[in-house]
N, C-alpha and C positions, 0 to 999 in steps of 0.2 A: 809374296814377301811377308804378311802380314803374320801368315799359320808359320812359316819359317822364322820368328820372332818369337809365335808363342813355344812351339818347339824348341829352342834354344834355353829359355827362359826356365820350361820345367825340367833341363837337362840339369841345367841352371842347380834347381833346388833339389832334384834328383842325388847328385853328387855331395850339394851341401849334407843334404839328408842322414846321407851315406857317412861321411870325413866326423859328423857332428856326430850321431850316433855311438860309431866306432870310439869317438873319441874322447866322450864325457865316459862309457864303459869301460875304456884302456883306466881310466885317471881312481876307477874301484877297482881294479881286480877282477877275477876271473869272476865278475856277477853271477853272469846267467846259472851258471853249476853251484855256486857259493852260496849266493845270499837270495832270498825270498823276495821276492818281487809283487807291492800292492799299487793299485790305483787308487789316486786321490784328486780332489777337485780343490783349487784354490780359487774361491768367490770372492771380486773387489766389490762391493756397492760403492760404487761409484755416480752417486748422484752430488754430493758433497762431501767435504771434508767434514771429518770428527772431531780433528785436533789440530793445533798449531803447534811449530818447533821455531827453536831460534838458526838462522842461519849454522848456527856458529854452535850447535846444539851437544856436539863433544867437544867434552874439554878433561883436562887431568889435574892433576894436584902437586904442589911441591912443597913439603912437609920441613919442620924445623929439627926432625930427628936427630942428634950427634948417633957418632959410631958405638955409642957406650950404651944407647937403647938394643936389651936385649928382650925375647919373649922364648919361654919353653926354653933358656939354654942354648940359643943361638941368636946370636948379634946381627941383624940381616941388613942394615941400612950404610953401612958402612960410608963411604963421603958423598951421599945425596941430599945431605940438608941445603937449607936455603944458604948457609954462611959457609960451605966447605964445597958445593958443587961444583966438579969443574967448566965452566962457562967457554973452557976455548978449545973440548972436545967437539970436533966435523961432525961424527956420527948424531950428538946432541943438537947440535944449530940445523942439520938437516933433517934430522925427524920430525923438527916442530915446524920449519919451516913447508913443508910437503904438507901441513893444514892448510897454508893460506886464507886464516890465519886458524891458530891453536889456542881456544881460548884456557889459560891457565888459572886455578886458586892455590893463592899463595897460603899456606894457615895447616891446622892441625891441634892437636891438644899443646904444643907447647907454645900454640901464638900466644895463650891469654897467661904465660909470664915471660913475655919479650917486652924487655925495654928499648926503646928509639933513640940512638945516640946522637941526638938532637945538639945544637949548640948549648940551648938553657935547659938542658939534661943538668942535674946536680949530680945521677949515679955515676959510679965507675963502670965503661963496656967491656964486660967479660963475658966469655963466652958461659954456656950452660955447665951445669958440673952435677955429677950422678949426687944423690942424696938421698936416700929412703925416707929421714922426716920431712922431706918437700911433698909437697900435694904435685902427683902427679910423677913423683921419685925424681925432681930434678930442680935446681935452683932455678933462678932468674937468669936471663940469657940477652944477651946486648947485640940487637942488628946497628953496627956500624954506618956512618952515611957514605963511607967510599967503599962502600959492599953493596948499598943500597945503589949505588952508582953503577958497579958492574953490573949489576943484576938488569937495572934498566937499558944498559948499552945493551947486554944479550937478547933482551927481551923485543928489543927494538931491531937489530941485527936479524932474528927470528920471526919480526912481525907475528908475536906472540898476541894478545888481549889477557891485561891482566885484572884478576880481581885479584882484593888483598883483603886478607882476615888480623882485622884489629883485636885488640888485647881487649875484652873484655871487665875484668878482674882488678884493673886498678883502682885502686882508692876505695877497694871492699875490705872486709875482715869476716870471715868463714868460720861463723856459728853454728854444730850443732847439723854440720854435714852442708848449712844452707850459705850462701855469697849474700851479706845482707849491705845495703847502702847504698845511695848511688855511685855509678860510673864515674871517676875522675879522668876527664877526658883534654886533661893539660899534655901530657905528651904527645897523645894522639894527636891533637891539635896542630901542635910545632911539628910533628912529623909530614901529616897531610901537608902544610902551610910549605915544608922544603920540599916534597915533590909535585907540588904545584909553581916554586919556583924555578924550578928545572925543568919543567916545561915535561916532566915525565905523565905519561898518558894512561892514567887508571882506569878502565873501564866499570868498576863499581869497588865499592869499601863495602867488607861483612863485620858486621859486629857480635864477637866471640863463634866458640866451639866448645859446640856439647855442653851448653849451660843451660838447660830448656829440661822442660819437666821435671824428674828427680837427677838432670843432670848425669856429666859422669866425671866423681872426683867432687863435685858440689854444685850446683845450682842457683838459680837465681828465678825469682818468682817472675811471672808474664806482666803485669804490673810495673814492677821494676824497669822490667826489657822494653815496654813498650815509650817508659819516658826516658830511658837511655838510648833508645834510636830517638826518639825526637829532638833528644840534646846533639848527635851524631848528625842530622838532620839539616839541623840550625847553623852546624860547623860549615858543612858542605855548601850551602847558602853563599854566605858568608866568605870563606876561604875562596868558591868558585863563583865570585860575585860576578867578574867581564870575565867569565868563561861562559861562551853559548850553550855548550855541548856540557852535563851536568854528571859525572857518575851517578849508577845506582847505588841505595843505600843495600844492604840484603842482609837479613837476618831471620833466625838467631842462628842456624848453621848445626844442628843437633838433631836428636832423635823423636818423629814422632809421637807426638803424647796429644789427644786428641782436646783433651779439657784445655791443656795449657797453648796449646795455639787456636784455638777458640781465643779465647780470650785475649793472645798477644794481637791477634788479627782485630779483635773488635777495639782494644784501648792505642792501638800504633796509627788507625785510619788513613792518613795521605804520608805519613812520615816514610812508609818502606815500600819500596819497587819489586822487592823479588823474599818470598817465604821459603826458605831454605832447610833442607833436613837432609839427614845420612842414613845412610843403608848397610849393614853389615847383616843381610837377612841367612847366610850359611852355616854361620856361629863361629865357633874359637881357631884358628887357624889349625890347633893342634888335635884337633877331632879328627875319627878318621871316617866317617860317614859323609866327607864333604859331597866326594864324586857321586856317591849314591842320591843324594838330595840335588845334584846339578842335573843330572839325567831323568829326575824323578817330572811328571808334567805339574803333578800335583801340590808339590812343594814348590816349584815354581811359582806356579797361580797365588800361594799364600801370601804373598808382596802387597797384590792387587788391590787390597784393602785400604792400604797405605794410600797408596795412587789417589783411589778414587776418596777417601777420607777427605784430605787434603784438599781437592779440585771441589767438592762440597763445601767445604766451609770457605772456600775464596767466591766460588761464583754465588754461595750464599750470604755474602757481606756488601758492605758496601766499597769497599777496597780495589782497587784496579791494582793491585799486585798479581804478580805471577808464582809461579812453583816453580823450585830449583830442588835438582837432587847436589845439595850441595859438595856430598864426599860418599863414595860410595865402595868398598874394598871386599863386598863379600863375607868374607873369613876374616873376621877382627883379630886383634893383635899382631898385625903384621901379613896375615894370610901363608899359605903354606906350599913349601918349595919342591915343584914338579908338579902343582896341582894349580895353584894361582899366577905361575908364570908359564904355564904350558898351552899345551894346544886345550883341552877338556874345558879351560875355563870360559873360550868363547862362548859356548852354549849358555853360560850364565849372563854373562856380559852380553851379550851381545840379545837377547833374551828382554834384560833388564832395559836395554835402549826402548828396543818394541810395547812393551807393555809398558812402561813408564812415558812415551810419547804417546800412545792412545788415549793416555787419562792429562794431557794436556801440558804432560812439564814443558817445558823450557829450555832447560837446559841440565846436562846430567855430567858431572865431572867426577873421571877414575883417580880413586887411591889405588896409583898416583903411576906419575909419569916416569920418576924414579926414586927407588929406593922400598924396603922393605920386599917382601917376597912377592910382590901384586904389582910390582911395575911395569907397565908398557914396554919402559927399556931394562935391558941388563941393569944391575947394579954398579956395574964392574967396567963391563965395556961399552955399556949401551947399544947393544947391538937390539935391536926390534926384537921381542918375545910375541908369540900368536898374535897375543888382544891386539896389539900396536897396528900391526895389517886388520883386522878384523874392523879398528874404529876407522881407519882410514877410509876404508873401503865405504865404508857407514855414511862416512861425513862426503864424499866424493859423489857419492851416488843417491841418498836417500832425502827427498827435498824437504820444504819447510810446511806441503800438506800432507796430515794424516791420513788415509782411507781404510775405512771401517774392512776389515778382510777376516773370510771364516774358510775353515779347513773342513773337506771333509776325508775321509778313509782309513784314517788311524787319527789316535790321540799323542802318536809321539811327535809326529810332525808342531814345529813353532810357524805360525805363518803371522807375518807383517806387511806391510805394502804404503809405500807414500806416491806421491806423484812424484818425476825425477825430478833429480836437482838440477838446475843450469841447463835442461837438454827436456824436450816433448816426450810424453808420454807418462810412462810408472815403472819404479822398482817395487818388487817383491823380494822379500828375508825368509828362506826357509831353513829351517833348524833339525834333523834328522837327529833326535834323539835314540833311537833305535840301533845296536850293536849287529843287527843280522838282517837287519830288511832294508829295500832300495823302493825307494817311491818315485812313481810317472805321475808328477802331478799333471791335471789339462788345467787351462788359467779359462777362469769365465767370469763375464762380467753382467753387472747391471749397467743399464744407462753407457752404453759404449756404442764406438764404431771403430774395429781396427783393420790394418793394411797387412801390408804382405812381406813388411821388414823382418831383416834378420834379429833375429832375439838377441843381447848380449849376455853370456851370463860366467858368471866369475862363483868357479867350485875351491872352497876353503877344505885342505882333511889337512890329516898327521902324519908328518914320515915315517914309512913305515908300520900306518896303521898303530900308530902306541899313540894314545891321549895323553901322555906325562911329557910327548916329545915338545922340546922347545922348536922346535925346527915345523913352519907350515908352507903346505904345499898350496900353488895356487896353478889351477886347471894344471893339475901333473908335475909344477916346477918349483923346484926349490928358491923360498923368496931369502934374500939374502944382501947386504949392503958389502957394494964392492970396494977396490983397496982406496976411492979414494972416500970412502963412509958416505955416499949416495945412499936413497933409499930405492930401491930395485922399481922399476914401470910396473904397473898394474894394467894388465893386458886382458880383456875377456874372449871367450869363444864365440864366434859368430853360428847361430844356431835357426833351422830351419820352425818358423814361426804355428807351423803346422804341429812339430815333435812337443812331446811331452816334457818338462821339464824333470829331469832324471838327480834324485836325490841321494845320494848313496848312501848306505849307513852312516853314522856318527860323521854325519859332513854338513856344512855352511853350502847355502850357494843365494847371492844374490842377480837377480835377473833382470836384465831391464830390457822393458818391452815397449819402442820406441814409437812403435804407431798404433799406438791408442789413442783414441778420445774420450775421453769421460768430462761430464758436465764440473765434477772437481777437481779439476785439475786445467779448466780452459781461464 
C-alpha cells in the first residue's frame, strides 16, 4: 500500500510538472525558438529580517488638482480632485476597498493654499481659479464641510485609512523665493477640532508639501518646520485629549535635501512620528527617455542613495520616527500617457516598492490613485490601469518582514523577497527587465528547511506583448472589472516546487513558496 502511495504521489507531481511547465511557457509565447533562455539563482538569507513595512505599506494619493491644471498642453486630471471626485462611482468604492484597507494621502502642491470652510472661517469658500501671478498658477481654494463629509462617508464606506496634508503656508509672506514666519495654525485648528467632532477617523496629519530644502514654488527653513510641527503637535494633544488612539504627526512631505532634514530631524525630536519625502526620480513627464531609464538596472539603483540617506540619519538621531515615501509619481508634472498608465511602468513601480522597503520605509504612497497621467485608476472611468493589479498584488502577498535576497545570472533580473503576508512561508518579486531573454531562476536559501508544497506563482506581462498596453495579463488572462465594476480574483498557478521559476521577458512574477522555514520569518 505504502510504494502504491508513493507511486501515486510522484504521478502526482509528474503531471503537475507537465500542466505547470507547458503552462507558465504557453503565457510567453513560442519561448523555446524566440527568446534566449539563462539560468539564474535567487538567494534569501534568511537568518533575519533586514527591514520592517507597515501593514498597510501601499498606499495612493488624492490630489487637489481642478480640470484647469494643465502640463506640455494637455489638461490630464480632469474631475479627480478632492472637491469634484465622483464618490458614488462602483468601480472607485471597489478598488479601494479590495485593500482591506487602502491607506490614502490626502494633499499635493495645492494643499498649502486650501482654506477649511470652517464655521469661524471669515473667508468666502470658493473654489480654485487658474491665475499665473499666484504662486503655484492658482488662487486659494475652499474645502467645504459637507464635501469634507462626503469624502469621510466614502472613505469610511471603502474602509480607506486616511492621512491628511495640511496647509502649510498660512500666516507666512514669501520673501525672496523663501515662506518666512511662523505657521498660523487657526484654521487648521477649527478644521482638526470639526473632524474630531464627527467622529471622522484620521489616521495621521502632514504638515505641508514640498516646503523643505529649496522647496518647490518656496520654502521654508528646517528651523521653522521643526517649531511648526511642534505647535501642530501640541494641537493634536490638545484637540485628541480622551482620544486613546492619537494620529501621527508626519512631516514635511518634500524632496530630499540631506542638510535640511538633518537638521529638521535633530530640532522636531519627539514632536513627529513619520519623516516624509517624494520621489519623482524619472524626470519631466514630457521627456522621452522615460522607458529607456525604467528598463535601465543602473538608473534604477540611482534612488538607493535616497533610501539609505534617510534610514542613516533616523537610526543615527535620537528620534524614533520612521520614513515615508510620502508621494511618489515618477515622471513629474503629471507623468506621461501610455508610459505611466501602462503596463511598462510596473517595472518602475513596483521596483521602487522593493528597494524602498529594503532600506526600511514604512510606507510608500503612489501619485496617485486618480487623476493626472500616473493614476492607478482611469481618469475617466476608473477602470484599474497595470500598477493598480501590480500594488494589489504587492499588498496581498508581500508581508511586513524584509529578507535580505541577491540574484545571481543576469543584471536585468529585479529580485525582492519578504516573508508572506497572513499565510507561512516567503514571497519572492522578480522583475525581468530584459526584451529577449527568459530566466529559470532555482530559489536557494540560507538558514531554511523547506517541504514539498506546491509553489504559487502569479505571472504579470502586456497584452499582446506591447508595454504602452493599458490592459495586463495575469498567468495568460485578461484582468478586467465586470459589468457590475468588481475588481477581477487574483488566482495564481499552482507550480511543482522542484521547477525553476520561469521568468519571461519583460514580465512580473511574484511567487510564494509556502513551505519554507527560515529563522526570519518564524
Amino acid at each position: 500500500m505504502g510504494s502504491l502511495i508513493i507511486r501515486l504521489v510522484g504521478l502526482y507531481y509528474l503531471v503537475v510538472s507537465f500542466l505547470s511547465f507547458n503552462g507558465v511557457n504557453g503565457m510567453h509565447g513560442r519561448e523555446s525558438s524566440v527568446y534566449e533562455a539563462v539560468k539564474g539563482i535567487v538567494l534569501i538569507h534568511g537568518k533575519s529580517r533586514i527591514a520592517r513595512i507597515d501593514d498597510d505599506f501601499v498606499c495612493a494619493t488624492l490630489d487637489w488638482w481642478p480640470p484647469q491644471k494643465c502640463d506640455y498642453g494637455t489638461c490630464s486630471w480632469g474631475h479627480a480632485s478632492l472637491l469634484n471626485l465622483d464618490l458614488n462611482n462602483k468601480i472607485l468604492l471597489n478598488a479601494v476597498k479590495a485593500f482591506s484597507p487602502l491607506k490614502i494621502r490626502l494633499g499635493g502642491t495645492l494643499q498649502d493654499k486650501v482654506i477649511y470652510g470652517t464655521e469661524d472661517n471669515p473667508k468666502p469658500c470658493t473654489p480654485f481659479v487658474n491665475s499665473s501671478t499666484e504662486i503655484f498658477n492658482f488662487t486659494e481654494g475652499c474645502l467645504p464641510m459637507h464635501r469634507w463629509d462626503e469624502l469621510n462617508s466614502f472613505f469610511q464606506k471603502a474602509g480607506a485609512k486616511i492621512i491628511f496634508g495640511l496647509n502649510a503656508l498660512a500666516g507666512r509672506t514669501i520673501q525672496s523665493g523663501s515662506a518666512v514666519g511662523p505657521w498660523d495654525s487657526s484654521n487648521a485648528e477649527s478644521f482638526i477640532r470639526y473632524t474630531v467632532r464627527k467622529n471622522y477617523n484620521i489616521a495621521g496629519w502632514e504638515l505641508g508639501n514640498e516646503l523643505c530644502g529649496s522647496g518647490v514654488g518656496t520654502g521654508v527653513s528646517a528651523d521653522q518646520y521643526a517649531s511648526d510641527v511642534a505647535a501642530l503637535r501640541n494641537i493634536i494633544r490638545d484637540v485628541y485629549r480622551r482620544i486613546r488612539r492619537k494620529p501621527l504627526i508626519i512631516a514635511p512631505g518634500g524632496f530630499y535635501d540631506a542638510n535640511w532634514f538633518q537638521e529638521f530631524v535633530n530640532k522636531s525630536g519627539k514632536s513627529v512620528d513619520v519623516v516624509s519625502h517624494h520621489i519623482y526620480n524619472l524626470g519631466a513627464g514630457v521627456d522621452e527617455h522615460l522607458v529607456e531609464r525604467i528598463l535601465d538596472p543602473s538608473y534604477l539603483d540611482g534612488i538607493s542613495s535616497t533610501f539609505s540617506g534617510l534610514k542613516d540619519i533616523l537610526h543615527n538621531s535620537a528620534t524614533k520616527a520612521e520614513a515615508w515615501v510620502g508621494e511618489a509619481g515618477g515622471a513629474y508634472n503629471s507623468g506621461h500617457h501610455l508610459v505611466s498608465d501602462s503596463f511598462i511602468y510596473s517595472f518602475w513601480y513596483l521596483d521602487q516598492l522593493g528597494m524602498s522597503a529594503v532600506y526600511d520605509t514604512r510606507t510608500y504612497c503612489r501619485q496617485s490613485l486618480v487623476g493626472g497621467n500616473y493614476g492607478l485608476l482611469n481618469t475617466t472611468t476608473f477602470v484599474p490601469n497595470p500598477d493598480y493589479y501590480s500594488a494589489l498584488l504587492w499588498h496581498r502577498l508581500m508581508g511586513v518582514r524584509v529578507l535580505a535576497t541577491s540574484f545571481y545570472g543576469t543584471k536585468k533580473i529585479r529580485a525582492y523577497a519578504h516573508c508572506a503576508k497572513q499565510s507561512k512561508g516567503i514571497t519572492i518579486l522578480l522583475l525581468n527587465l530584459d526584451n529577449s531573454t527568459s530566466v529559470h531562476a532555482k530559489v536557494d536559501f540560507t538558514y531554511s528547511r523547506t517541504g514539498a508544497t506546491a509553489r504559487e506563482e502569479y505571472h504579470l506581462t502586456a497584452q499582446g506583448r506591447d508595454l504602452h498596453s493599458q490592459t495586463t495579463l495575469l498567468n495568460g488572462k485578461v484582468l478586467t472589472v465586470n459589468s457590475e465594476g468588481e475588481i477581477p480574483p487574483l488566482y495564481p498557478l499552482y507550480i511543482n516546487p522542484s521547477m525553476p521559476i520561469i521568468v519571461g521577458p519583460l514580465s512580473v512574477v511574484f511567487a510564494h513558496i509556502p513551505d519554507v522555514d527560515i529563522p526570519a520569518c518564524s
